[in-house]
N, CA, C and O atoms as CSV, one atom per row, in Angstrom:
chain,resi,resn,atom,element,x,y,z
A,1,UNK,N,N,102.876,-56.674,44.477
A,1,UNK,CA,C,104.173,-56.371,43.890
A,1,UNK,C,C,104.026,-56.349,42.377
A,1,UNK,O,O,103.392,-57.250,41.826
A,2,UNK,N,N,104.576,-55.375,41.684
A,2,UNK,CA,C,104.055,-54.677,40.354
A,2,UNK,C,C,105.923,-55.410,39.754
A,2,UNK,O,O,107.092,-55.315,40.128
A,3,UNK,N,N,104.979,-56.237,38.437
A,3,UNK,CA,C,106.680,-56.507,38.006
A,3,UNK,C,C,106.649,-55.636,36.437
A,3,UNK,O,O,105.831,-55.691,35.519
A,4,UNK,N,N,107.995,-54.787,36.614
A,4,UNK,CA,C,107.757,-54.575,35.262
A,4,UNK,C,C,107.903,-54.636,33.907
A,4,UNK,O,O,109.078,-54.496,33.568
A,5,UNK,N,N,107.032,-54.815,32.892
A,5,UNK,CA,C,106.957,-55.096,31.796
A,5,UNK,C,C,108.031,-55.318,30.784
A,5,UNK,O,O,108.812,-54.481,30.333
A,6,UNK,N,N,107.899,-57.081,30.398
A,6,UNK,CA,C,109.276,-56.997,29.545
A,6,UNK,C,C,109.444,-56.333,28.012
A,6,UNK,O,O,108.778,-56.833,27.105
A,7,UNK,N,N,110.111,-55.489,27.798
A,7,UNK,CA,C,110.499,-54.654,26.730
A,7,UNK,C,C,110.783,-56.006,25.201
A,7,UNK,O,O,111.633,-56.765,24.735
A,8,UNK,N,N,109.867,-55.697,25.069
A,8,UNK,CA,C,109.845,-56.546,23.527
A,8,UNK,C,C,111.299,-55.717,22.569
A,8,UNK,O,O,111.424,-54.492,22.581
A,9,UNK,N,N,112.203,-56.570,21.861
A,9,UNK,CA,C,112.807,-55.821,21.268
A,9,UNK,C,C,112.214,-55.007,19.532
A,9,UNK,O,O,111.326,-55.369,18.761
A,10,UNK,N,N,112.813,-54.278,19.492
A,10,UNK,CA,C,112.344,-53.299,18.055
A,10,UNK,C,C,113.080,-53.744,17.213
A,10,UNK,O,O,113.645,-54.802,17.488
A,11,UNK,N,N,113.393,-52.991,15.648
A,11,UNK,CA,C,114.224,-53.268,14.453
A,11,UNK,C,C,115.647,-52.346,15.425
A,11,UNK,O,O,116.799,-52.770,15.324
A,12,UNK,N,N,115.396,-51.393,16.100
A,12,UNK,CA,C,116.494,-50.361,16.870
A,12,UNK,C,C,117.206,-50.756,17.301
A,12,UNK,O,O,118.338,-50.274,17.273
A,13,UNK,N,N,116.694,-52.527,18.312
A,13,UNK,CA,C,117.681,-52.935,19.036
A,13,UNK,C,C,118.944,-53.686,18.527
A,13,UNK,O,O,119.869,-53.890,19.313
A,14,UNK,N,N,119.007,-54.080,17.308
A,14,UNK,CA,C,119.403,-54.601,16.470
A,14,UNK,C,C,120.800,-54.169,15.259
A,14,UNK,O,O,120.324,-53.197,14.672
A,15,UNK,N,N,121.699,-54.331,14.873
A,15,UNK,CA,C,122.389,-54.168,13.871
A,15,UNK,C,C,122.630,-55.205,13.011
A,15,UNK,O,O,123.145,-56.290,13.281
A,16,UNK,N,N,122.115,-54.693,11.665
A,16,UNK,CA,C,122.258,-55.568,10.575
A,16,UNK,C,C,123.473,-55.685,9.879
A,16,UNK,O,O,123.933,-54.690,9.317
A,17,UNK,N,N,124.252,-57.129,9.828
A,17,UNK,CA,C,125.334,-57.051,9.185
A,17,UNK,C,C,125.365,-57.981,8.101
A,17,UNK,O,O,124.360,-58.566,7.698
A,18,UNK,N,N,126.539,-58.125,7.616
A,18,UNK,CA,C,126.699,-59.047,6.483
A,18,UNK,C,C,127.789,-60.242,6.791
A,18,UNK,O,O,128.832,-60.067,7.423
A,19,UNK,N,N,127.394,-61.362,6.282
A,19,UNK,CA,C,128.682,-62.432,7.075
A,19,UNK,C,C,128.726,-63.754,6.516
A,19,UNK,O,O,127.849,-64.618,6.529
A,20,UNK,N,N,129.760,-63.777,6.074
A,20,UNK,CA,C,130.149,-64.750,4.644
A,20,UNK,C,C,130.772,-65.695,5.475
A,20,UNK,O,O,131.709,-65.497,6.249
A,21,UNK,N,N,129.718,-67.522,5.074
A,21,UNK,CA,C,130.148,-68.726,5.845
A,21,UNK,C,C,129.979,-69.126,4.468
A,21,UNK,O,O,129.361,-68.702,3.491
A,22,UNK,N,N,130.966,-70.374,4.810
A,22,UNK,CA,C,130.735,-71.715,3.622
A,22,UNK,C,C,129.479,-71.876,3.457
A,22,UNK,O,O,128.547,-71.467,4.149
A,23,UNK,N,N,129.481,-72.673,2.230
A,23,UNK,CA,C,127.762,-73.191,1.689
A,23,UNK,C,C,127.623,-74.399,2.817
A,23,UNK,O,O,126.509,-74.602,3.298
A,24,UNK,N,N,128.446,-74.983,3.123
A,24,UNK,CA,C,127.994,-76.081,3.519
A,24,UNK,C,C,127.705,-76.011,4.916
A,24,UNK,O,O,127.066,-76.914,5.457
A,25,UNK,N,N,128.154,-74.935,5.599
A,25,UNK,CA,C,128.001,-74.260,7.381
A,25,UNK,C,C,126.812,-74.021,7.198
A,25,UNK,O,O,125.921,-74.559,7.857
A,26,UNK,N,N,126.560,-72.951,6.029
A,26,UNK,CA,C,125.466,-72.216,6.472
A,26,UNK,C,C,124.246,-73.456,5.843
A,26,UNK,O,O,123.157,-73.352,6.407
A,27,UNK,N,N,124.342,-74.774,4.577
A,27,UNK,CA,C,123.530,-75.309,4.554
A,27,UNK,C,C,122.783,-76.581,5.985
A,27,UNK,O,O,121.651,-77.048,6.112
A,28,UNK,N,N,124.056,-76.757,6.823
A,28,UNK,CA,C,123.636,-77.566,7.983
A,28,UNK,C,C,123.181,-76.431,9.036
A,28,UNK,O,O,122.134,-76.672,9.637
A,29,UNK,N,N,123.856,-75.201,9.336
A,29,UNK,CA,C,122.855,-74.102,9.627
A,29,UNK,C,C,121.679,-73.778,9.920
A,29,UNK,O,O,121.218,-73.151,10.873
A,30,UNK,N,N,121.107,-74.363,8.817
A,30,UNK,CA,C,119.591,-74.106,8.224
A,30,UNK,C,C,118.889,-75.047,8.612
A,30,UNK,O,O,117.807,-74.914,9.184
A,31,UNK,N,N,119.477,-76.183,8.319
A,31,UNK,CA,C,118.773,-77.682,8.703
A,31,UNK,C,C,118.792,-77.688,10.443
A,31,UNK,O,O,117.880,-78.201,11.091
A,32,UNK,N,N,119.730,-77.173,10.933
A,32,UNK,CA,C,119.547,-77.521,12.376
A,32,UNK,C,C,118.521,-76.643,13.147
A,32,UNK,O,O,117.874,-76.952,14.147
A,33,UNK,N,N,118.522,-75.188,12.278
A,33,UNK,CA,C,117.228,-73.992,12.471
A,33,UNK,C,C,116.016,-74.802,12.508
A,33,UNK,O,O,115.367,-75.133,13.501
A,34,UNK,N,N,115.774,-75.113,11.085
A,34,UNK,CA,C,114.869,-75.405,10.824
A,34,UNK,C,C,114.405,-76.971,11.746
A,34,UNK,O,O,113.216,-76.988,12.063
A,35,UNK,N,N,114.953,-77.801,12.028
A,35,UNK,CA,C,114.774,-79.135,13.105
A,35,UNK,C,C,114.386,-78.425,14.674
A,35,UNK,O,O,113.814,-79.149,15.489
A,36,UNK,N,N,114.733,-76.948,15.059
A,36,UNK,CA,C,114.405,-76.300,15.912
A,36,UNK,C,C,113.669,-75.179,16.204
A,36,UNK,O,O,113.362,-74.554,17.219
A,37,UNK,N,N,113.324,-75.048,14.111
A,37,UNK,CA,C,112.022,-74.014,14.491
A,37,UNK,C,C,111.905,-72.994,14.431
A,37,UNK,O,O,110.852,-72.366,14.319
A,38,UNK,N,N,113.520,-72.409,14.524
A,38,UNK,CA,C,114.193,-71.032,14.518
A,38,UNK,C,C,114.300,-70.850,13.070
A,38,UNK,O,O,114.394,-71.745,12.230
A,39,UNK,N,N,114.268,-69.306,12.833
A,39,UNK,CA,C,115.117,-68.946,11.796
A,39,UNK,C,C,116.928,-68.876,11.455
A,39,UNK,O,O,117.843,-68.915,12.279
A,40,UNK,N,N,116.964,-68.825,10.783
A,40,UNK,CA,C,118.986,-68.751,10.819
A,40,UNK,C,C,119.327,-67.734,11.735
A,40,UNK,O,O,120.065,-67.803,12.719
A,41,UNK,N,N,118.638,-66.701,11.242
A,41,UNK,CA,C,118.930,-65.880,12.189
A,41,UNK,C,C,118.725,-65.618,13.649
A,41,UNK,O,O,119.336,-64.796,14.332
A,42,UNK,N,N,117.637,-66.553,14.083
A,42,UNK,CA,C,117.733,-66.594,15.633
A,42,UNK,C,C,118.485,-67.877,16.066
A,42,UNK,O,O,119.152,-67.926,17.100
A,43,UNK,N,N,118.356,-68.757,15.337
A,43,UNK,CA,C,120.355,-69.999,15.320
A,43,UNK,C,C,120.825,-69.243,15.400
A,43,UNK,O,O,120.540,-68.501,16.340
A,44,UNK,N,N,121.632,-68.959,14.704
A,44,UNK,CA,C,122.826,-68.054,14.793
A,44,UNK,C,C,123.101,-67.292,16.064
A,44,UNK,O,O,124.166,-67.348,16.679
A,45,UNK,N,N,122.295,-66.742,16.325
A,45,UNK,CA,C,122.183,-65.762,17.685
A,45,UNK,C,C,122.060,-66.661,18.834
A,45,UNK,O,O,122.604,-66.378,19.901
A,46,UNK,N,N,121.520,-67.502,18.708
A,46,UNK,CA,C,121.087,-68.708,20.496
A,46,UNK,C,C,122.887,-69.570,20.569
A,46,UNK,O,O,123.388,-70.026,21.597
A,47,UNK,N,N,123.496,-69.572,19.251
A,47,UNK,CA,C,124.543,-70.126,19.232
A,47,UNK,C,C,125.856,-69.454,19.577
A,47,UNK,O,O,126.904,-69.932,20.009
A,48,UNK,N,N,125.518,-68.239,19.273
A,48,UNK,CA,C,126.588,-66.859,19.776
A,48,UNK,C,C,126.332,-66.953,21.195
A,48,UNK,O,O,127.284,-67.396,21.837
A,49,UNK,N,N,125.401,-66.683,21.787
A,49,UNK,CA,C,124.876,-66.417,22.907
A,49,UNK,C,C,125.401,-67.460,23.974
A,49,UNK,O,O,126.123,-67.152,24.922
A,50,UNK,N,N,124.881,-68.904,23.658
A,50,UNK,CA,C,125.437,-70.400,23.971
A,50,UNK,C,C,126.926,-70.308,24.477
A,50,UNK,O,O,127.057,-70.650,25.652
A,51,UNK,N,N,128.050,-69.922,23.840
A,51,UNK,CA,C,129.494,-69.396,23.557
A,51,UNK,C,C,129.558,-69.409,24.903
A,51,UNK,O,O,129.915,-70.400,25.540
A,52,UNK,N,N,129.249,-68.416,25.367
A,52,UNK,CA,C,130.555,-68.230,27.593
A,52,UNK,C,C,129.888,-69.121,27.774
A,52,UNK,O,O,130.421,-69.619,28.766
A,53,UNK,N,N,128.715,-69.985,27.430
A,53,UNK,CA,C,128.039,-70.939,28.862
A,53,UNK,C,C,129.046,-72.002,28.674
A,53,UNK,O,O,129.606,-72.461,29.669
A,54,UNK,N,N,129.391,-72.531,27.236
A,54,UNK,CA,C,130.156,-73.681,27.149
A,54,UNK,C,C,131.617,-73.674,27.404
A,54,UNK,O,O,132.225,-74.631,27.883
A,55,UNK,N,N,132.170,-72.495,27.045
A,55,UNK,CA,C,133.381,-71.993,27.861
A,55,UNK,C,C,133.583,-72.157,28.798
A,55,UNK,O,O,134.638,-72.758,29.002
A,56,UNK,N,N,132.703,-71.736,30.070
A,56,UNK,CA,C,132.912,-71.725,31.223
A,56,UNK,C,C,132.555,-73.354,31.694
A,56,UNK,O,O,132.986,-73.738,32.781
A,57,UNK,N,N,131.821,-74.209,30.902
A,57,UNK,CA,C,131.684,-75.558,30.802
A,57,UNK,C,C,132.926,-76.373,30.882
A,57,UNK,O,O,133.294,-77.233,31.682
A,58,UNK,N,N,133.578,-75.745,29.600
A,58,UNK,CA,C,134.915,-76.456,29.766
A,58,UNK,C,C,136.016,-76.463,30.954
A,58,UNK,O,O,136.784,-77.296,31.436
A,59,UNK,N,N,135.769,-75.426,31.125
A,59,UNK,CA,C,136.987,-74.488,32.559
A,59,UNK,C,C,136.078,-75.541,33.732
A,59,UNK,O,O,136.739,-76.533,34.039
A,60,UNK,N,N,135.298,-75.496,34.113
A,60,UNK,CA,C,134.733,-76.442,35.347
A,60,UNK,C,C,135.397,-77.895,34.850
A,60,UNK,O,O,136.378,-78.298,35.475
A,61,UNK,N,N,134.871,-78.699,33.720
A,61,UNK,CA,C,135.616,-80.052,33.458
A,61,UNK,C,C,136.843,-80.173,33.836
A,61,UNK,O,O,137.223,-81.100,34.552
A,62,UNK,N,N,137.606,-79.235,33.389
A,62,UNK,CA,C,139.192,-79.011,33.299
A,62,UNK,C,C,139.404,-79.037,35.060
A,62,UNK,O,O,139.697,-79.984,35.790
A,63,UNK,N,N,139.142,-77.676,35.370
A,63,UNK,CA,C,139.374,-77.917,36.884
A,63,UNK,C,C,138.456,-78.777,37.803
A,63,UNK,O,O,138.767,-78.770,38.994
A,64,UNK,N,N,137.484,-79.440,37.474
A,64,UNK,CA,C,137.371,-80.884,38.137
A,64,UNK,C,C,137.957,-81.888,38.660
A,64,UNK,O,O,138.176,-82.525,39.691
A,65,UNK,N,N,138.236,-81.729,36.880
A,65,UNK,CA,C,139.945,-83.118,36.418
A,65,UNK,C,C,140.679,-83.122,37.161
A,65,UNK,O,O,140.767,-84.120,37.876
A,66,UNK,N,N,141.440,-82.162,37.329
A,66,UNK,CA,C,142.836,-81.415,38.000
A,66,UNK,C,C,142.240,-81.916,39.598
A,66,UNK,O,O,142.908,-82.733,40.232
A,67,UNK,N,N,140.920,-81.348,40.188
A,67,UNK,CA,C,140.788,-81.599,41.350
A,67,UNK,C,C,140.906,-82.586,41.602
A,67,UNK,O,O,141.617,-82.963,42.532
A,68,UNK,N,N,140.137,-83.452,40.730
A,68,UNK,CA,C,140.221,-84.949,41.544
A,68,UNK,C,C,141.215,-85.791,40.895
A,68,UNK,O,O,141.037,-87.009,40.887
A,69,UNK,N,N,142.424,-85.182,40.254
A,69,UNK,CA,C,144.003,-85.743,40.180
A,69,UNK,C,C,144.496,-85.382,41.626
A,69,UNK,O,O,145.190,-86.112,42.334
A,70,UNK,N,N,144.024,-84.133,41.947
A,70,UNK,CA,C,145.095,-83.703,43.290
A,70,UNK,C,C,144.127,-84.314,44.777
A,70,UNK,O,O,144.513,-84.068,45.920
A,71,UNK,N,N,143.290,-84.844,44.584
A,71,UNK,CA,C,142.630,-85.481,45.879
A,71,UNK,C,C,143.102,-86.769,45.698
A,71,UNK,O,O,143.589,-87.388,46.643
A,72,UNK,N,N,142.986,-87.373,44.274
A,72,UNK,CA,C,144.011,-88.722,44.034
A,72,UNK,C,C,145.044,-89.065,44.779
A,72,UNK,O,O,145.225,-90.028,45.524
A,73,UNK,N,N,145.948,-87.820,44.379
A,73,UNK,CA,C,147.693,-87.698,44.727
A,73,UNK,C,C,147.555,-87.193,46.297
A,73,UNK,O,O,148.605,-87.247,46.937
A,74,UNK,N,N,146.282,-86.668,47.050
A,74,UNK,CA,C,146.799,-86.844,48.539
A,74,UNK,C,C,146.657,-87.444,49.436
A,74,UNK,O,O,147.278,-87.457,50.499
A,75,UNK,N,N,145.219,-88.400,48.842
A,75,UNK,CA,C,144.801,-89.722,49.367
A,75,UNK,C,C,145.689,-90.730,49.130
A,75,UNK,O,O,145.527,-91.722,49.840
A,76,UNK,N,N,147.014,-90.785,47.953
A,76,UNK,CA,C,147.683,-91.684,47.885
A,76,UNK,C,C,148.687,-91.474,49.011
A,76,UNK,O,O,148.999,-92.467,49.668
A,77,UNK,N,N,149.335,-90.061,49.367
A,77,UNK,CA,C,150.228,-89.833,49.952
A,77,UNK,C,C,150.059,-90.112,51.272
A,77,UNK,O,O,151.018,-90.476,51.954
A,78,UNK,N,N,148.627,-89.950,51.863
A,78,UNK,CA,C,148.541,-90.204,52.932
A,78,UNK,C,C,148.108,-91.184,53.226
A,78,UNK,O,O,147.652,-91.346,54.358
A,79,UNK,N,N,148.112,-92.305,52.157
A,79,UNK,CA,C,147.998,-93.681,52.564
A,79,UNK,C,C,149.816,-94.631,52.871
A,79,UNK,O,O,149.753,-95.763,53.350
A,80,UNK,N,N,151.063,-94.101,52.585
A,80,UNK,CA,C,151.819,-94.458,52.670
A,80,UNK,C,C,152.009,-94.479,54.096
A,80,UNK,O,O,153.041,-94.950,54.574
């Protein structure tokens, strides 16, 4: 079984923009890049990227909560 080849990205795949943060964002920014090795610019991007996973992080907590309020409230009810 032939797997095929992962496509390295180019300068093509890419759009260069411009994007004005505080000194002090973009100086802890840097420090947290740099503690991980990355450039800002691939921070920046693993942190964009990061975004729906933790979203959808929250939405599971949330409706957890809720679940096990409403298994609470029917285990109470049906203990009366």
């Amino acid at each position: 079984m032939n797997k095929s080849p992962i496509k390295k990205p180019t300068q093509d795949d890419y759009i260069k923009t411009s994007l004005r943060i505080p000194r002090e964002l973009h100086a802890k920014l840097m420090e947290i890049a740099e503690y991980n090795g990355r450039t800002l610019n691939a921070e920046i991007i693993d942190r964009l990227q990061a975004g729906p996973i933790y979203d959808l992080l929250r939405v599971l907590a949330r409706d957890s909560a809720e679940t096990k309020a409403l298994v609470k409230e029917m285990h109470d009810l049906a203990s009366k």
